[in-house]
N, C-alpha and C positions, 0 to 999 in steps of 0.2 A: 837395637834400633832406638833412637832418641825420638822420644817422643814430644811431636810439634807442639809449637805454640799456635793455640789458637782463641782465637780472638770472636768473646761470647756474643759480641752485637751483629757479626760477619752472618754469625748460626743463626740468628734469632728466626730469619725468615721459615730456617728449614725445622725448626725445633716439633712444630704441631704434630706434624706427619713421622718425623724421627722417632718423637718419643713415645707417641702411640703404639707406632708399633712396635717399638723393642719392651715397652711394658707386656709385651702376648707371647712375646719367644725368649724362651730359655738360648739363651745364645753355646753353641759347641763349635769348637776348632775340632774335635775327633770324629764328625759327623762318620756315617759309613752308608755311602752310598752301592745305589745296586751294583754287582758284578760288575766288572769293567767289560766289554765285547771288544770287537775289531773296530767298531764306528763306534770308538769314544775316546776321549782324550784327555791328558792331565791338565788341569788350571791350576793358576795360583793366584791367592785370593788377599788382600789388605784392604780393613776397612777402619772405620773410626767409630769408638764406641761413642755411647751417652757421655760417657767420663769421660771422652775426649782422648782416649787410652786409644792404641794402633793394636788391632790385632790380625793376626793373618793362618790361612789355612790353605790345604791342598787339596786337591779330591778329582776322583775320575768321573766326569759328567757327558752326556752324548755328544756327538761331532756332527749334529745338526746346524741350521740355515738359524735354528734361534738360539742355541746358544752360544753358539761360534759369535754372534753379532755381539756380546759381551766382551772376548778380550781380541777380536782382528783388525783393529785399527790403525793403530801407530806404529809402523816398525822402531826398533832401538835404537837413538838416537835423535828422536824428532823432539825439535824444544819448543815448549810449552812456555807458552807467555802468562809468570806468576805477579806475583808482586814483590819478587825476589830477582824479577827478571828473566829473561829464557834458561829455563829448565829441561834438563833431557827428560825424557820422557821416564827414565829408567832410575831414576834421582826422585820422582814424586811423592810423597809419602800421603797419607789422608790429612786431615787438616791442614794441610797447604791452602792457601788461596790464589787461586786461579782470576787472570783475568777473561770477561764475555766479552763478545762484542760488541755490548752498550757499556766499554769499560768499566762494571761493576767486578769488584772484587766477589768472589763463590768459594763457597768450600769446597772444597773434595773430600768427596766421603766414600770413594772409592776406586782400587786401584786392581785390576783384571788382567794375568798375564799367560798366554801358555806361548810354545814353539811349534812358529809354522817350519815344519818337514815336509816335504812334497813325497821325497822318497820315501815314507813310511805311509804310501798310499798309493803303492805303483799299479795295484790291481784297477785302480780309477783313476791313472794319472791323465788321461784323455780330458778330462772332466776335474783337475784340479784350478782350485783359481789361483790367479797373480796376483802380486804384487802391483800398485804402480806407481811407478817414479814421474814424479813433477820433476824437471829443470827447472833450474834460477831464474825470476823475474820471466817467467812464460805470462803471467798474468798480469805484468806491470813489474817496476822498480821492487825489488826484494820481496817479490809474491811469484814464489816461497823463494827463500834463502836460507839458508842453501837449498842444492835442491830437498825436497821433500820423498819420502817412502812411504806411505801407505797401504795397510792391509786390506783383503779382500774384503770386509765389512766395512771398511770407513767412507762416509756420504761427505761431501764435501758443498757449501753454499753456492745455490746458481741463482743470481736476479736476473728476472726479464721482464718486459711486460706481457709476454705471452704466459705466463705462468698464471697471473691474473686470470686470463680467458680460460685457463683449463681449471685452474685451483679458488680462483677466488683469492688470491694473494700473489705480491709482486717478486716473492722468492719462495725459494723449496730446496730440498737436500737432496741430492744427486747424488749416483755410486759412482764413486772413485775414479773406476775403470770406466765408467761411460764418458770418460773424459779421454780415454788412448784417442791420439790421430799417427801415432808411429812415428813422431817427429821432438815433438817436445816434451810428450807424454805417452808412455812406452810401458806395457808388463814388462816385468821381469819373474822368471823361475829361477831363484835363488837355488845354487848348489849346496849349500850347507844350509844349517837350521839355522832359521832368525829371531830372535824374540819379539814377540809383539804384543799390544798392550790396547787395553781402552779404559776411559775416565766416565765414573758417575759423578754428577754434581746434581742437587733435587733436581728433577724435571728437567725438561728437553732447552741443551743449553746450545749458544753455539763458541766455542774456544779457539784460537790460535794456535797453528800447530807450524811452525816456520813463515807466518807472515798471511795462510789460506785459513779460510775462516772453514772451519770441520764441525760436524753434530758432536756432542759429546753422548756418552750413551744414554739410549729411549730404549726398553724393548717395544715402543709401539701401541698403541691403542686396543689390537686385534689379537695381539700374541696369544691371549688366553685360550678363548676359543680354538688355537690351532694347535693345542698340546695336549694329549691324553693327562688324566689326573697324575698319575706318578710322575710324569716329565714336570708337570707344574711343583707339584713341594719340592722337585729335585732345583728346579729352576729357582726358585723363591729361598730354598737352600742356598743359593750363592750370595744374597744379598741378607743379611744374619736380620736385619731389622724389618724387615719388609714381610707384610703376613698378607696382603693383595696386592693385585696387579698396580689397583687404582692409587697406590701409596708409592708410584715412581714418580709423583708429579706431573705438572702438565704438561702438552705436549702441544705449540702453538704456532708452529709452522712444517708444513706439509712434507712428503717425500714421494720423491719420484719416482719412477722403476727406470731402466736404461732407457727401454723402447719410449716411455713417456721424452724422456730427457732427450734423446736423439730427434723424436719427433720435433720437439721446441727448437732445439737449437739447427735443423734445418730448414724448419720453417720459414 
């Protein structure tokens, strides 16, 4: 793998928090995580070190609601708007720079990948989630183009003024799927295995993922609190530099649950 160029003034913002914490962990690609069970799943992991060096590892981590939310976002082929131009999703390497939605170029410092299988879960396939597909221009002229695929973890940007009345802010991140109407915006239960992917950049970013503005990944404010000690090293295991939670960056616009999100846009 050739490793990026990247460009030390891009880093500078994220350097504080970077290099604190990779100065506290011995970094392993061989890590060994608990026994693997039935509820847990392979990821595949590339990050970007201090030297700016790509490294990547594998490991069997739980097939929970937090850490699925690490790599179930983009299905394989969603292009990623860099400064190289739209990128597949499957093409991103760390040190790439990404563009946000206040056109600031970001790093990426991280690149999360496992296969959604539905049928390697047929004991709870009642209770598996989808997939969903945006169609072209549902949102407007090339929003998204083509269409879009998203994983059962990706939030995608909703402005309203009602958001305000509930949030105290004029936008929030909504799931995916709280966007089906059956029409233009549809699950799918993919028959074969898909790959899918999610992007760390410091702190809670929001990115282009075919023209729709999508969260890149946050685990969230609260996650700690909602993880046994082991889940937590095993969790903080994924991200080689990260030794607390409070070291993902800020996180400065809210998120919705469906029910919330359904509520608003009925309203």
């Amino acid at each position: 793998m050739v490793t990026p160029r990247v460009t030390v003034g891009a880093l500078a913002t994220e350097r504080s928090g970077f290099e604190a914490s990779m100065s506290e962990r011995t970094v392993r690609s061989d890590r060994q995580p608990r026994c693997a069970s039935p509820l847990s799943r392979h990821y595949e992991v590339a990050y970007l070190t201090l030297r700016g060096e790509i490294e990547q590892f594998t490991t069997h981590a739980p097939a929970t609601p937090a850490f699925e939310d690490a790599f179930m976002a983009f299905a394989r082929g969603t292009l990623i708007a860099t400064e190289n131009g739209q990128t597949a999703v499957e093409d991103l390497e760390p040190g790439m720079l990404v563009y946000t939605a206040s056109e600031q170029l970001r790093p990426l410092l991280w690149v999360g990948s496992t296969t959604f299988a539905p049928t390697a879960f047929n004991e709870h396939a009642g209770d598996l989630p989808r997939l969903t597909r945006i169609a072209s221009d549902t949102f407007g002229l090339d929003r998204p183009a083509p269409d879009l695929v998203l994983g059962p973890r990706a939030r995608t940007l909703f402005r309203s003024n009602r958001c305000r009345e509930m949030l105290g802010a004029d936008k929030a991140f909504a799931p995916a799927h709280a966007l089906m109407d059956g029409i233009n915006v549809i699950g799918l239960n993919p028959m074969a295995p898909i790959q899918l992917y999610h992007l760390f950049l410091h702190g809670q970013q929001v990115i282009r993922a075919n023209g729709i503005e999508v969260e890149s990944f946050h685990p969230g404010q609260h996650i700690e609190s909602m993880m046994d000690p082991e889940d937590r090293e095993e969790f903080l295991g994924l991200f080689p530099w990260i030794t607390r939670f409070d070291r993902f960056g800020p996180m400065r616009i809210p998120r919705l649950t469906a029910f919330e999100f359904e509520s608003l846009r009925s309203g």
